[in-house]
C-alpha positions in Angstrom: 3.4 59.4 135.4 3.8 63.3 135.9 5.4 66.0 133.8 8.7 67.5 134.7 11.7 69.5 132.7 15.0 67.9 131.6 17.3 69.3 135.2 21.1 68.7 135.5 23.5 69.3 138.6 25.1 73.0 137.2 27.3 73.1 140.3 28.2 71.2 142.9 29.2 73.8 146.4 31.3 73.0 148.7 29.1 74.6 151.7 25.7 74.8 151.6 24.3 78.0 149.6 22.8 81.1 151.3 22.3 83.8 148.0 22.0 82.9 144.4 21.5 85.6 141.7 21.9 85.7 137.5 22.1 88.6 135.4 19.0 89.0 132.7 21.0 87.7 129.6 21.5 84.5 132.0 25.4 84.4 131.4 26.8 86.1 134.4 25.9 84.6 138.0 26.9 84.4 141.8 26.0 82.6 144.6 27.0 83.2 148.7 27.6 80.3 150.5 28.4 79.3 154.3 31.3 80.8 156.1 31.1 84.4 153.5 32.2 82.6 150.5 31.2 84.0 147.4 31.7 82.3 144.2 31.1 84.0 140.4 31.2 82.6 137.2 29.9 81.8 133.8 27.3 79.5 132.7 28.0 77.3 129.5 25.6 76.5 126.2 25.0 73.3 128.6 24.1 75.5 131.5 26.8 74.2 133.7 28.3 76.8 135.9 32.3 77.6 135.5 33.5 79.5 138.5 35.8 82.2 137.3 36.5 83.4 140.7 36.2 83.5 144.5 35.8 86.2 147.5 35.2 86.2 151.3 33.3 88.2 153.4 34.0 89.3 156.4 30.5 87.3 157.6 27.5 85.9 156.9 26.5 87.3 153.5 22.5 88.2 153.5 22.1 89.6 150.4 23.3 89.1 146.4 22.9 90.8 143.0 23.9 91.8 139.6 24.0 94.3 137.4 26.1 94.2 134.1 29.4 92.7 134.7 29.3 93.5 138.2 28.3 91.5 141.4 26.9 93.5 144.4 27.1 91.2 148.2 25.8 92.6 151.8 27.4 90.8 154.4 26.6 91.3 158.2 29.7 92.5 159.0 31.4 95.2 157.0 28.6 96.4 154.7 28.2 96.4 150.8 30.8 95.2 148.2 30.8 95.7 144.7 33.0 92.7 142.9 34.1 92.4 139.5 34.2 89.4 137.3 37.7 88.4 138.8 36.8 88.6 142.2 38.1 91.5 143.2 36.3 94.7 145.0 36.1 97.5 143.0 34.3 99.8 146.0 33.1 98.8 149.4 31.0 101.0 151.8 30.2 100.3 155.6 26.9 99.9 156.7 26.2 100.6 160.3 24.9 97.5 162.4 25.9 95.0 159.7 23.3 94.6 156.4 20.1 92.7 157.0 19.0 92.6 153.4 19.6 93.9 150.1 16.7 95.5 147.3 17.9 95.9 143.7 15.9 99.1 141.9 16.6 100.9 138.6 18.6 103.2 139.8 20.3 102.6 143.2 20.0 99.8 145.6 18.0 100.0 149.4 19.9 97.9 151.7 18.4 97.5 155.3 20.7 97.0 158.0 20.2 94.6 161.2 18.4 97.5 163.0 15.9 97.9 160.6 17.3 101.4 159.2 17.0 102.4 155.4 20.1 103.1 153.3 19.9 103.9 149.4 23.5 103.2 147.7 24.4 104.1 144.4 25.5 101.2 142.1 28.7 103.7 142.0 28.8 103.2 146.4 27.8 106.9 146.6 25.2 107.4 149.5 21.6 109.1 149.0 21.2 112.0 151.5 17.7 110.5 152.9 15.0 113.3 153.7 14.8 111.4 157.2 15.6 108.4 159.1 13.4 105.3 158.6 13.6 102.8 161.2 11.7 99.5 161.6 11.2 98.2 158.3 10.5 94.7 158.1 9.9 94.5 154.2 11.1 96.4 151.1 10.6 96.1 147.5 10.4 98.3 144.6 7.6 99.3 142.4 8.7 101.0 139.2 10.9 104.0 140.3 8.6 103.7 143.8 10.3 102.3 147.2 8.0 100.8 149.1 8.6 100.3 152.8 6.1 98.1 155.3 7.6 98.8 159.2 7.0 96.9 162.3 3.9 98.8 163.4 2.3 98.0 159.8 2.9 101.8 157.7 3.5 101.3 154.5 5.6 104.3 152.8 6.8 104.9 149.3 9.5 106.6 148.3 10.4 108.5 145.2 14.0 109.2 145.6 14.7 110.6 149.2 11.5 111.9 149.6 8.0 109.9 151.1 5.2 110.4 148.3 2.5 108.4 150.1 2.1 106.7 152.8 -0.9 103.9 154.3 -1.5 104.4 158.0 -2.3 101.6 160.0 -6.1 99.7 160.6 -7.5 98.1 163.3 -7.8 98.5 166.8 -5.2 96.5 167.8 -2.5 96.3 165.0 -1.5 94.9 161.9 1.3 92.9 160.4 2.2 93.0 156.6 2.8 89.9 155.3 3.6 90.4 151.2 4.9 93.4 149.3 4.6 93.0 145.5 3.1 94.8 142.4 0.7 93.8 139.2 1.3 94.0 135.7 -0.1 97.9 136.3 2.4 99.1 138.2 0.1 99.5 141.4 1.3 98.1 144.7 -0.2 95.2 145.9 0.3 94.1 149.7 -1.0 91.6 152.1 -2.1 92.4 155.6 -2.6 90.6 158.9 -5.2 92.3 161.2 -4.2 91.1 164.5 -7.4 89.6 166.6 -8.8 91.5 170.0 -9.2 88.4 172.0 -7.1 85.1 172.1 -8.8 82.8 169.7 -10.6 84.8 167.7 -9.7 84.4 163.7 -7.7 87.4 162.7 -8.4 89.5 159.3 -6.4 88.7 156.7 -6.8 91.0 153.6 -5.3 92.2 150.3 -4.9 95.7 149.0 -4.1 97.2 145.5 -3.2 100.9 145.9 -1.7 103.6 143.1 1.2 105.3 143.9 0.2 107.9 141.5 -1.8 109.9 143.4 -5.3 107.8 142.9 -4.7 105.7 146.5 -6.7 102.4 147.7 -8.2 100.9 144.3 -9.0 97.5 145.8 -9.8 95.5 149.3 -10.4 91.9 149.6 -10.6 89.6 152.2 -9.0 85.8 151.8 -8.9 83.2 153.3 -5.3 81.9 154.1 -2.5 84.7 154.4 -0.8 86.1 151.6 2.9 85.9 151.4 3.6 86.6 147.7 2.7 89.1 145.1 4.5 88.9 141.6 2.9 90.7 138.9 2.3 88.1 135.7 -1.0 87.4 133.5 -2.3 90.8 133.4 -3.3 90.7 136.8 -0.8 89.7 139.9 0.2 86.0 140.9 -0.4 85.2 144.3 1.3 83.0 146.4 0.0 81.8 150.1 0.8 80.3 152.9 -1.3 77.2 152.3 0.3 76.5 149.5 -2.3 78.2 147.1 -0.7 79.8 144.1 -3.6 82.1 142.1 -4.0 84.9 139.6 -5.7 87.7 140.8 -7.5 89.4 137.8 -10.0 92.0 137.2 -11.4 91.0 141.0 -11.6 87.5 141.0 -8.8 84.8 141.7 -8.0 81.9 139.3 -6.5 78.7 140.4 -3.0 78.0 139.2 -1.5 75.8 141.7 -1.9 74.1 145.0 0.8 72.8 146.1 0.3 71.7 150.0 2.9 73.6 151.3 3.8 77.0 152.0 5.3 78.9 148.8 8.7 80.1 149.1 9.1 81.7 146.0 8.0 82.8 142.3 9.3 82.9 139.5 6.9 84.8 136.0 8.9 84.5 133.0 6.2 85.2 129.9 3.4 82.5 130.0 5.4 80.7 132.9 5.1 80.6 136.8 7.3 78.6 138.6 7.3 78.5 142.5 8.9 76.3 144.8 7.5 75.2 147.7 9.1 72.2 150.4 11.2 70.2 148.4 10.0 71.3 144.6 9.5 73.4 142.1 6.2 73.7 140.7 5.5 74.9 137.6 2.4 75.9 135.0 1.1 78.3 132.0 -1.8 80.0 131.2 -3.2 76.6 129.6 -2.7 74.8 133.0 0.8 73.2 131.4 1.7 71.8 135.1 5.0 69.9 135.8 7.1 69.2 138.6 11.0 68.9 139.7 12.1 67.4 143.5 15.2 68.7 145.0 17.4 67.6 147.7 17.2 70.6 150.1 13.9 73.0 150.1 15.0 75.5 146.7 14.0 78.4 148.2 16.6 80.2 146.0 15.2 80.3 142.7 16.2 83.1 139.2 16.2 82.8 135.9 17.3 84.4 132.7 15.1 87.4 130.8 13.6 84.7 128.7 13.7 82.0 131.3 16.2 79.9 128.7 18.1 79.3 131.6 16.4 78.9 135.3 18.5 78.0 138.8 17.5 77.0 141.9 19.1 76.5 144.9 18.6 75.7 148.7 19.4 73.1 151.7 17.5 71.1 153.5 17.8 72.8 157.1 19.9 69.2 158.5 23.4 70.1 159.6 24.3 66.7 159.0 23.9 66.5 155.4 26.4 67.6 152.4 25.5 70.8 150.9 22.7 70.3 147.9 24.0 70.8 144.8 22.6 74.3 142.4 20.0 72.7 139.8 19.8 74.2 136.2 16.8 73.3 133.7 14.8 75.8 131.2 11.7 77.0 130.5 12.0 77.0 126.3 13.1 73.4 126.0 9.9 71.1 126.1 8.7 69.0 129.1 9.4 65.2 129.0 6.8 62.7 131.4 8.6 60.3 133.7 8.0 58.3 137.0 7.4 60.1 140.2 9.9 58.2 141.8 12.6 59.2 138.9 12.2 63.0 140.2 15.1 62.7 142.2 17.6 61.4 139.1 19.1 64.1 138.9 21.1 65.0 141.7 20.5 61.8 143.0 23.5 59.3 141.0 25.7 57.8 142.4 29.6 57.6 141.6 29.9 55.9 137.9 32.3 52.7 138.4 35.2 52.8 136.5 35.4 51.1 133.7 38.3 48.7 132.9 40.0 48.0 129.6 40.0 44.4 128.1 43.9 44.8 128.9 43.3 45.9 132.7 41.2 42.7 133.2 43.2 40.1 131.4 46.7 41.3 131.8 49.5 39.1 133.7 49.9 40.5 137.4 53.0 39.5 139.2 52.6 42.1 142.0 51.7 39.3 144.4 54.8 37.2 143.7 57.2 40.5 144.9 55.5 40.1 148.2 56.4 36.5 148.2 59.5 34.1 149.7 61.8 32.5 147.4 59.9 29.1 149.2 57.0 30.1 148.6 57.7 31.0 144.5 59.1 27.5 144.4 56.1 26.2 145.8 54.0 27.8 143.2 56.2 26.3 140.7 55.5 22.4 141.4 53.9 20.3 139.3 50.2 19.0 139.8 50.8 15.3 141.2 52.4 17.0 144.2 48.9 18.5 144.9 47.1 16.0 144.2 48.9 13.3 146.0 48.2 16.0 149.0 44.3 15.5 148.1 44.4 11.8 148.3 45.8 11.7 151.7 43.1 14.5 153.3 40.4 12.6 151.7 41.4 8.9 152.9 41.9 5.7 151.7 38.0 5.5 150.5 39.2 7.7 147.3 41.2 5.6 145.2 42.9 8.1 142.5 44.6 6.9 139.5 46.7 9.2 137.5 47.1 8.5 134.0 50.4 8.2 132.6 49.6 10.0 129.0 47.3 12.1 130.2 48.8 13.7 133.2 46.5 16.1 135.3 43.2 13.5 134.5 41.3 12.7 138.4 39.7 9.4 138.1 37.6 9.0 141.5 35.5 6.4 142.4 32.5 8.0 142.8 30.6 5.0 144.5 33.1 4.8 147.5 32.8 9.0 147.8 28.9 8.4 148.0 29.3 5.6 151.1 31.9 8.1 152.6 29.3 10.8 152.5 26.6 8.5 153.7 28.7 7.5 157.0 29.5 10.8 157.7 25.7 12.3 157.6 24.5 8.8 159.8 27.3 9.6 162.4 25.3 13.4 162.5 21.7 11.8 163.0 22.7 9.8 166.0 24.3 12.7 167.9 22.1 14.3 170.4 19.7 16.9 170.0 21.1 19.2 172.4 24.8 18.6 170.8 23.7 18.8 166.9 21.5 22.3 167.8 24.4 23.5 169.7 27.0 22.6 166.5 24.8 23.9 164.1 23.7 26.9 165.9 26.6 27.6 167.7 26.6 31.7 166.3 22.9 32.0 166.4 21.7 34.9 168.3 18.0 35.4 168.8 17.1 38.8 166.7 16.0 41.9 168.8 13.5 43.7 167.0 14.1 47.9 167.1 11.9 50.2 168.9 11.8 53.8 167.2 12.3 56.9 169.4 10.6 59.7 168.3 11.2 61.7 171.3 8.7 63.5 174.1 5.5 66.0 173.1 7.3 69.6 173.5 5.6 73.2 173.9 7.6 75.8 172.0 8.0 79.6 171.6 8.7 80.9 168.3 10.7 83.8 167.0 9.7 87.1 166.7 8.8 86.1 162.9 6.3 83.5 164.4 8.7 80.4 163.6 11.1 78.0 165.2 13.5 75.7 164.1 12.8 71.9 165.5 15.5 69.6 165.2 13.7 66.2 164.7 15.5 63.1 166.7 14.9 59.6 166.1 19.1 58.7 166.9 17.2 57.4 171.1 15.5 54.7 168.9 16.6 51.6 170.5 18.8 49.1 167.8 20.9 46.9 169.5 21.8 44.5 166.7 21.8 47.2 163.7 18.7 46.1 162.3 17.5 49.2 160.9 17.8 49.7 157.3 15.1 52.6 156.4 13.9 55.4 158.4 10.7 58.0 157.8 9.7 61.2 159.0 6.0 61.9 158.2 3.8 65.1 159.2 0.3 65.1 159.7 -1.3 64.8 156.2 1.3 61.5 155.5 4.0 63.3 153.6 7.4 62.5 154.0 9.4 64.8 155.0 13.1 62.8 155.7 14.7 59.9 155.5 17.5 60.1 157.9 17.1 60.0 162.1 17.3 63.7 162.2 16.6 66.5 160.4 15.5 70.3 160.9 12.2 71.9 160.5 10.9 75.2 160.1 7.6 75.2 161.8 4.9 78.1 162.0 2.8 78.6 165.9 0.4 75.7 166.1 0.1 72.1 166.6 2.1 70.1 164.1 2.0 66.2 164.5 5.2 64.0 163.1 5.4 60.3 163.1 8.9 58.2 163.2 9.1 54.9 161.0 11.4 52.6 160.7 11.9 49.8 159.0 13.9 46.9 160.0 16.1 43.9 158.0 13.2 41.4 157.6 11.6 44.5 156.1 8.9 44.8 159.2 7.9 48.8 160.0 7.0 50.1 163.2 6.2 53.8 164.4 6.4 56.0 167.0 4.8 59.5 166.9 5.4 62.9 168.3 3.3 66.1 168.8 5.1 70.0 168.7 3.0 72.6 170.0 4.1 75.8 169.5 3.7 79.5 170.5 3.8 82.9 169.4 6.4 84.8 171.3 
């Protein structure tokens, strides 16, 4: 048994969802999906969402936020647009390039564009006059009323308005990467770094740092073990999420175990004495007193907010397979207390089917004459004669060896001889034993084909090259397994530490550079499994 919060389906999209957002009183949301489509609306006391209202954008829209009654999108197209609760734009401004991504602060908004240039717009669409042109920035977040930038060549700059306050140069001899911008419950920025190794091989440094943007710089340097990727303040300390899976607090020097989840964290969520992060296919979630539960989505909820008091949490995401429907936006809360159930009854909740209809006594046992419109006037007559007529019909098929006897006062009554039905049987099953072998197999098992059991296909070993982000996108394909009689009825996609990961032929992956080993099962109709296995090694660009 495991722990897990009450979760309902709050909306059902129709394409799969890119952005998700929900204003602090947890009333107001909006979510981006496929195609530019934005959708806004309200959410209910039962936390089921009511769309209010619809808008396009011109493309792909990469970023999504709220503030008030209002709704802020960055497509890659036009720029920003600011929408009102019926849908419509109030102010729009272009952004160069197309947006990349979109940073809500306390007083304006930093939207990067798909160079990598900074631009600071008002919640009004005016532009700040920058002091100078930042380009290459991989990361942003806010710290207070700080802007914090991390760029390509691993400087980290803060801003105060228009104007760089401080600023990290770069270590090591041969570059850095960082790999998580965040903050503690302080106010100090936190960040993780990558020290890239001088030979090929050789382990690279991977570090956190806790600086003040006040003026007193580097308060903190520790090394870890597995790369940081998250940094959400929470606990008095910061709550750190890692590649591995890993989720700690980091407090007064030391980390605390919170979580381990066994696969990368996507996101985190600190509302009071909750964490929640989701990671593959769930949301994970504790408290201070190690309260731990667990939901399973459909798709990986890499989208998750929630409401100032976390009464109201959504999460979102799909499950990288073009083939699929979109998975539907999940709702549950933080206040309302956790309930224990079976692992396997995780996936409840998105996972019902369509509810049969229900018929009325008077639907089941009413008179139906449709058939009889679609009849000829013979055939109604037929319908219409009495039972002897049928019956004399059944004596002659059957032979002479049935005698039938209607009684007079009690038409309808079948009086067989059961003792001359028996010796009719009898003949007929001692004429089969004295046919041939070869003749009686080939009557009985005239249809028989001999069953062809299936091979699964998992496909060849492949060397890769990822994207300049250090992943790639594999398309899993088990549709070459051979099946020439249908007999598969359950198929299995398994990585390395015997997780499944699928359970349709193909599916997407998001893979990091490195050896990662799969293995296809199937399942056939007598219920026998068989595997085939498949190894993806891939490469930093």
């Amino acid at each position: 048994m495991v722990h897990t919060r009450l979760t309902q389906v709050a909306a059902k999209p129709e394409h799969k969802v890119t952005q998700l957002c929900l204003s602090s009183s947890g009333t107001f949301l909006a979510w981006a999906e496929q195609g530019g489509h934005v959708c806004l609306g309200s959410l209910s006391a039962t936390h089921s969402i009511e769309v209010t209202s619809r808008w396009s954008a011109s493309g792909t829209v990469v970023g999504l936020c709220t503030r008030g009654e209002r709704a802020y999108a960055l497509d890659d197209v036009d720029g920003l647009t600011c929408l009102n609760q019926d849908g419509e734009s109030v102010w729009s401004v272009d952004v160069p390039g197309g947006g990349f991504s979109l940073h809500q602060g306390p007083n304006d908004m930093a939207v990067i564009d798909a160079l990598g240039r900074l631009h600071r717009v008002g919640y009004d669409g005016s532009f700040t006059n920058l002091s100078k042109r930042f380009d290459g920035v991989i990361k942003s977040t806010f710290v207070g009323i700080y802007l914090v930038l991390a760029h390509e060549d691993g400087r980290v700059q803060s801003l105060k308005g228009s104007e760089v306050v401080w600023q990290r140069t770069t270590r090591g001899e041969v570059g850095e990467a960082i790999t998580a911008l965040g903050a503690d419950t302080a106010g100090h920025l936190v960040l993780g770094r990558e020290g890239y190794a001088l030979v090929d091989g050789d382990e690279e440094a991977l570090e956190m740092e806790t600086w003040c943007l006040e003026g007193q710089g580097l308060l903190e340097r520790s090394d870890l073990s597995t790369r940081l990727t998250h940094c959400v303040p929470g606990y008095g300390g910061v709550i750190c999420g890692f590649d591995d899976g890993r989720v700690t607090c980091y407090k007064e020097g030391a980390h605390r175990d919170l979580l381990k989840t066994n696969y990368a964290v996507q996101n985190i969520l600190v509302r009071g004495k909750h964490v929640v992060v989701s990671s593959w296919f769930y949301l994970f979630g504790t408290t201070e007193t190690q309260d731990s539960w667990k939901i399973e989505h459909q798709g990986m909820p890499t989208l998750l907010v929630g409401s100032a008091e976390g009464e109201v949490c959504l999460f979102a995401g799909e499950d990288q397979n073009d083939w699929t429907d979109p998975e539907p936006i999940g709702s549950f809360s933080l206040t309302a207390d956790m309930i224990e159930t079976d692992p396997s009854e995780l996936t409840t909740w998105f996972a019902d089917g369509p509810v049969a209809k229900t018929l009325s006594a008077e639907e089941i046992y009413r008179v139906d004459d449709s058939v009889d419109k679609l009849l000829t006037e013979e055939e109604r007559k037929m319908l219409g004669q009495p039972v002897t007529h049928d019956l004399e019909m059944l004596q002659d098929a059957l032979g002479e060896s049935i005698q039938t006897d209607l009684d007079s006062e009690q038409m309808g009554t079948l009086n067989v001889d059961s003792e001359s039905l028996l010796e009719a049987m009898d003949d007929a099953m001692s004429n089969m034993a004295m046919m041939p072998d070869e003749d009686l197999f080939d009557a009985l098992n005239e249809q028989v084909v001999a069953p062809i059991a299936p091979v699964p296909r998992a496909g060849d070993d492949r060397e890769l090259v990822c994207d300049e982000d250090g992943t790639c996108i594999v398309v899993l394909d088990g549709l070459a397994s051979e099946d020439a009689q249908n007999r598969i009825v359950m198929w299995s996609w398994v990585d390395a530490t015997g997780k499944e990961i699928a359970t349709q032929p193909q599916v997407k992956v998001r893979l990091s550079a490195g050896i990662h080993r799969f293995e296809l099962r199937i399942c056939d109709s007598e219920g026998r499994w068989s595997s085939d296995a498949l190894q993806l090694t891939l490469k930093r660009a």
